[in-house]
C-alpha positions in Angstrom: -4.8 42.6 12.3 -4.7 45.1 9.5 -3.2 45.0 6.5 -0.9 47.7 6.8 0.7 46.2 10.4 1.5 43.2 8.8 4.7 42.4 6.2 4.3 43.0 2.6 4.4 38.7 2.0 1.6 38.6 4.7 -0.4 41.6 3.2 -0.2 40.3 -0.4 -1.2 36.7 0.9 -4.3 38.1 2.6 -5.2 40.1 -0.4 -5.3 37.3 -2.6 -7.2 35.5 0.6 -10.2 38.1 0.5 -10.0 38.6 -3.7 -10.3 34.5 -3.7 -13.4 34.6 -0.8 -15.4 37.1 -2.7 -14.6 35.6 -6.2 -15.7 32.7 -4.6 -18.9 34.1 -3.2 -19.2 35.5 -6.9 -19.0 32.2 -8.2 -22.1 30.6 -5.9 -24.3 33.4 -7.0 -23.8 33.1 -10.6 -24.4 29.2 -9.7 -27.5 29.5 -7.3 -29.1 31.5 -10.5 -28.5 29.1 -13.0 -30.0 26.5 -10.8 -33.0 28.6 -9.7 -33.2 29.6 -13.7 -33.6 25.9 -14.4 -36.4 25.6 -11.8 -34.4 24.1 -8.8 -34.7 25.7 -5.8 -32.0 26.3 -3.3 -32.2 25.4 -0.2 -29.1 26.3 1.5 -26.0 28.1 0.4 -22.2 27.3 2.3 -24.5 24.8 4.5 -21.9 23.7 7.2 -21.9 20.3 9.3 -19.5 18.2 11.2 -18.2 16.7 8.1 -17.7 19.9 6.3 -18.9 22.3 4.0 -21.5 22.0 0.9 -22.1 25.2 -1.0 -25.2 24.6 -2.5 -28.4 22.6 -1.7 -30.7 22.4 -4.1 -34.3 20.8 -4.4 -35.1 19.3 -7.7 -38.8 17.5 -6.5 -38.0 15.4 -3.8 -34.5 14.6 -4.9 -31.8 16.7 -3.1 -29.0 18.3 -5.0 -25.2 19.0 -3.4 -23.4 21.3 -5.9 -19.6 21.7 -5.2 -18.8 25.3 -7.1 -15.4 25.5 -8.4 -13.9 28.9 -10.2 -10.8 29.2 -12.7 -10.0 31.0 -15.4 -11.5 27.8 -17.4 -13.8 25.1 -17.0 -10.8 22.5 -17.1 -8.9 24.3 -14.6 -11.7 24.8 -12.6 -12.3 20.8 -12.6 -9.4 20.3 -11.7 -9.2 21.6 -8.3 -11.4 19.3 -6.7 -9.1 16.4 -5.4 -10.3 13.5 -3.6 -9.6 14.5 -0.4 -12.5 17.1 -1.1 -14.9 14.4 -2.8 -15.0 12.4 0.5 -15.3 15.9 3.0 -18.2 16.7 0.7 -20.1 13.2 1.0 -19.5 13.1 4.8 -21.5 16.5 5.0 -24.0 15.3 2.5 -24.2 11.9 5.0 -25.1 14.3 8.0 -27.1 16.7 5.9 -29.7 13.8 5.0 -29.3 12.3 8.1 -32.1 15.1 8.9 -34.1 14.4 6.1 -37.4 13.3 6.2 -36.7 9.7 4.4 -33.3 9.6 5.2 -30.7 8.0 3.7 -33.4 6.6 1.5 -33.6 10.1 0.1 -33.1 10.6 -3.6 -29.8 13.0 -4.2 -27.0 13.3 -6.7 -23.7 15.6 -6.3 -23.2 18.3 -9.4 -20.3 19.9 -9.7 -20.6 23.3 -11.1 -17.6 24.9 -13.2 -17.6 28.9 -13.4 -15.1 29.9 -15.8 -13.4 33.4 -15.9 -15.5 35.1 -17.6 -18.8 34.0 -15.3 -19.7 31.3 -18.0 -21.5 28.0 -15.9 -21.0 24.5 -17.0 -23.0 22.0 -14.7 -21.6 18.9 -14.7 -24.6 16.8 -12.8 -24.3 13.7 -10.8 -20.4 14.5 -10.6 -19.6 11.6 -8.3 -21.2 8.7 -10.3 -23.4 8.4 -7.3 -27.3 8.7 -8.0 
């Protein structure tokens, strides 16, 4: 539906929709160059399995890398929006996603979680989860 059919509460809502998406999208780039800047490689970007959605995998050797991006106007804010809820979607996906690995679940892999602040500034906060 356009924009311009729909009621100004519904127009404004999916204008902060798309502005969120592509700030988003932003967010993963700026991410998926720190990590290639650091010598990872990455493998897959918004990867998407039964369980849910990972939006970055990254090779570090043979160990594999799920990186959650979050963007805020501050790293603290930005940590701050991953709930639980999230944590558990994300490990689901990473289950299925190295279900198709070579070794596994005997596969080496950690979960970063990668803060983007407002001004495009990247803290990497690596094996997020506690799980190595």
């Amino acid at each position: 539906m356009p924009l311009d059919s729909m009621g100004p509460e519904a127009s404004a809502r999916a204008i902060r929709g798309q502005a969120n998406f592509h700030a988003g999208m932003a967010a993963e780039d700026i991410v998926a160059r720190d990590y290639e800047q650091r010598g990872r490689r990455v493998a897959h970007r918004r990867w998407r399995g039964a369980g849910g959605e990972i939006d970055l995998i990254a090779r570090e050797g043979d160990r594999v890398v799920f990186v959650e991006v979050k963007k805020s106007g501050t790293h603290d804010a930005a940590i701050a929006r991953l709930g639980p809820r999230q944590i558990e979607r994300l490990c689901r996906a990473a289950e299925e996603f190295i279900g198709g690995e070579p070794r596994g679940s005997l596969t080496e892999m950690r979960f970063d979680l990668a803060l983007v602040d407002g001004r495009g500034a990247v803290r990497i906060v690596e094996n997020a989860f506690g799980a190595a």
